[in-house]
C-alpha angles and dihedrals in degrees: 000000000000093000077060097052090045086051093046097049097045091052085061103055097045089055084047094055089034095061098056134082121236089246089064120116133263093214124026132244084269088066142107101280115078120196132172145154152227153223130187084354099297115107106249089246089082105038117021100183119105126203135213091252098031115109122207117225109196114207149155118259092208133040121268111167090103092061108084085192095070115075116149138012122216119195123170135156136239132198125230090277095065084254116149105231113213127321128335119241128223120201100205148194101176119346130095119231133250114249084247085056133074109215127208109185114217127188089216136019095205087074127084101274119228112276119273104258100206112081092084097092096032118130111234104267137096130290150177124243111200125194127196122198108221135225104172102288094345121101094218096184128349121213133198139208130170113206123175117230121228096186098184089328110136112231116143129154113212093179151254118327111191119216128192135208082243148032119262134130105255111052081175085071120069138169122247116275084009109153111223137173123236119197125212095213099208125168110213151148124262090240088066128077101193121206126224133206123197126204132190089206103294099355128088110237110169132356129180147124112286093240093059083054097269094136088070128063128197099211118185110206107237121243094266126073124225138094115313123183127214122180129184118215109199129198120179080238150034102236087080100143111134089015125114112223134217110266141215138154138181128207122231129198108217102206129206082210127110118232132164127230110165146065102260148359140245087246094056104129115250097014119156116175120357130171135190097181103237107181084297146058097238112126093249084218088071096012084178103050112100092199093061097051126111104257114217112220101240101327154069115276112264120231124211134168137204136169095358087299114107125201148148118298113225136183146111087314104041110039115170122197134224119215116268111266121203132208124240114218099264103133096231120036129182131192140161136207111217117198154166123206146146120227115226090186149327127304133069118342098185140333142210123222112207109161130357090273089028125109150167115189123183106196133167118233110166126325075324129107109208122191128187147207112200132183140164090270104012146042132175132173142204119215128205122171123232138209113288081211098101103235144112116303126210109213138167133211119211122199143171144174121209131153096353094312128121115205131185133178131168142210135197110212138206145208092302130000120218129235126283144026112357101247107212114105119252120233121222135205122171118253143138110236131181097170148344148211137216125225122185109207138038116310113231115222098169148359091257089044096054092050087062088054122084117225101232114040101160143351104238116222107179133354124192133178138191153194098221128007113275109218096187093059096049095042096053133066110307094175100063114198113212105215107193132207122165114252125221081253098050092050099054098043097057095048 
């Protein structure tokens, strides 16, 4: 039995000794000898992209020029395909190189080498550098480090912007349970498709490729307040296994403190359907209730930030529907629709479907808001300028219906609207209506219609509606400022 156990053991080690070159190392990558590299001045442990005009500097991270058993240094570079790319290069103190080698003689190994002059040529992949600590002829450890080339290939990271469902003057305070968009601000080429990993301090919380949306995170606050840190790592792939992203992170108070940002409340008098657009289409009055949800035509809802406020982008390509409202039998009705937006171009923002033949279309042209009135033998329309300041614009929509009459008008407001009648004059067409639906986006008549239409007009903030006009909501501040200062609570619990 023990004869056994003797065989056994030494057939493993000459399979172990058989399957190696005679360039492999003594001691593995894990050993005593630690060698690294950098580029623009940072080791390539903590950024493994590499740049047309970048040089590597390999070096020891520790001195050895105590150690005589230590005489040279080769480092060379393959490509994905195990391929040795160019010459390798010996850092030497002694020894002469192989015609397959290029030597740079050094007089010591403990100072920065001079920088690997191969990457040049190199195609735009990744690749391994792989570093082999010399003695003589003797590889004493062998080292490895995959790093990714550029080239001239543009791919920066500027940082994290923060976007909230609102508009106030500090996006680095949030509200408890408060849904906000975080935004990954990368500079690329359109031949890359970077991938984006999100973490909640330590924990990973999202990962994907930029085209599928990655870029952008819906983020919902805890329960707790506090500081919370989120950080983004980037690569220009998604093979990014053995890589070191860029890396950037952004720190959020989370704030025990109510403050309103936006237009209205739950408890608004006559409200019927009202959305803020918190990282969902859910109306934020029965947040629970399916029925009362925007429904996307076709598609998942697109996300799209300015100005530290995030919405819903709509357009030709991305409608999203109200639910239907129906009318009760008083003989005269009135209802608004109160909402804040920001117009990306020019072409249809919502519409309003009466009757088969019955529209209301609210479109931009210009510095100009136009909203009409169709029907199957008539249209009229009502125009109010807007800022040329590009911003988000607060509006209302005004609409009744009396003796067989439909009548619309609408308002920009500003910061602030003073008190009394709206002064703008309604338009009329004729038409019998029972009931109505909202659309936000451009409605598409035809193929050659929809090809007019762009296919984002406006990223949509907030939308209310409701079933008479609420003076107390359109007199009063529309633009809510949100004023922070740290609680007790806020202040222990992020200690």
């Amino acid at each position: 039995m023990r004869n056994l156990i003797k065989f056994s053991l030494l057939a493993v080690a000459v399979a172990f000794f058989c399957g190696c070159d005679d360039m492999d190392s003594l001691i593995t990558s894990a050993g005593t000898y630690k060698v690294n590299a950098r580029v623009n001045g940072m080791p390539m442990d903590e950024c493994s992209f590499v740049g047309l005009t970048d040089r590597i500097y390999p070096y020891f991270e520790e001195n050895v020029s105590d150690d005589p058993d230590v005489t040279a240094l080769m480092v060379y570079i393959k490509n994905s395909n195990g391929e040795v790319i160019g010459k390798k290069v010996l850092y030497s103190l002694y020894e002469a190189a192989e015609e397959d080698e290029l030597l740079i003689q050094v007089k010591n190994l403990d100072t920065d080498l001079p920088f690997l002059p191969v990457q040049g040529s190199l195609p735009v992949g990744r690749y391994t550098m792989i570093s082999q600590v010399m003695s003589g002829k003797d590889i004493l450890q062998r080292n490895e480090k995959i790093f990714y080339y550029l080239g001239n290939t543009v791919f920066s990271y500027k940082g994290i912007n923060v976007h909230l469902p609102g508009i106030t003057d500090n996006n680095q305070v949030i509200l408890k349970e408060t849904v906000i968009m975080l935004e990954a601000k990368l500079d690329f080429e359109s031949r890359l498709d970077p991938y984006v990993i999100w973490y909640n301090g330590r924990k990973k919380i999202s990962e994907g490729k930029f085209s599928e949306g990655a870029g952008y995170l819906l983020w919902k606050a805890p329960e707790e307040s506090g500081f919370y840190t989120i950080r983004a790592e980037v690569y220009p792939i998604d093979n990014y296994i053995g890589l070191t992203g860029y890396q950037k992170e952004t720190s959020i108070l989370v704030s025990s403190k109510t403050t309103a940002m936006h237009l209205v409340t739950e408890n608004t008098a006559q409200l019927v359907n009202w959305y803020v657009f918190e990282g969902s289409l859910n109306d934020s009055k029965l947040i629970t209730s399916a029925d009362r949800s925007i429904k996307p035509a076709g598609k998942n809802p697109k996300w799209l930030s300015f100005d530290g406020t995030y919405g819903v982008a709509a357009g030709s390509e991305n409608v999203y529907t109200l639910p239907s409202s129906s009318l009760s039998g008083e003989e005269t009705q009135k209802w608004q629709m109160l909402f804040r937006f920001m117009p990306l171009g020019e072409g249809q923002l919502f519409f309003v479907q009466f009757e088969p033949d019955v529209f209301m279309y609210l479109s931009k042209t210009g510095l100009n808001l136009v909203l009409t009135l169709t029907s199957s033998d008539n249209s009229v329309s009502h125009v109010v300028s807007i800022p040329e300041k590009t911003s988000f614009i607060t509006a209302g929509v005004n609409f009744s219906f009396s003796s067989g009459l439909l009548s619309a008008r609408i308002n920009v407001l500003g910061e602030s609207v003073e008190q009394g009648e709206l002064a703008a004059e309604p338009v009329s067409i004729e038409a019998k209506v029972d009931k109505f639906q909202v659309s936000l986006g451009a409605k598409k008549e035809n193929d050659a219609e929809s090809a007019v239409q762009p296919a984002v007009t406006a990223i949509w903030d907030e939308f209310a509606l409701y079933n008479t006009v609420p003076l107390e909501v359109i007199k009063s501040e529309v633009k809510q400022k949100a004023v922070y200062e740290p609680s007790e609570a806020d202040i222990v619990s992020s200690n």
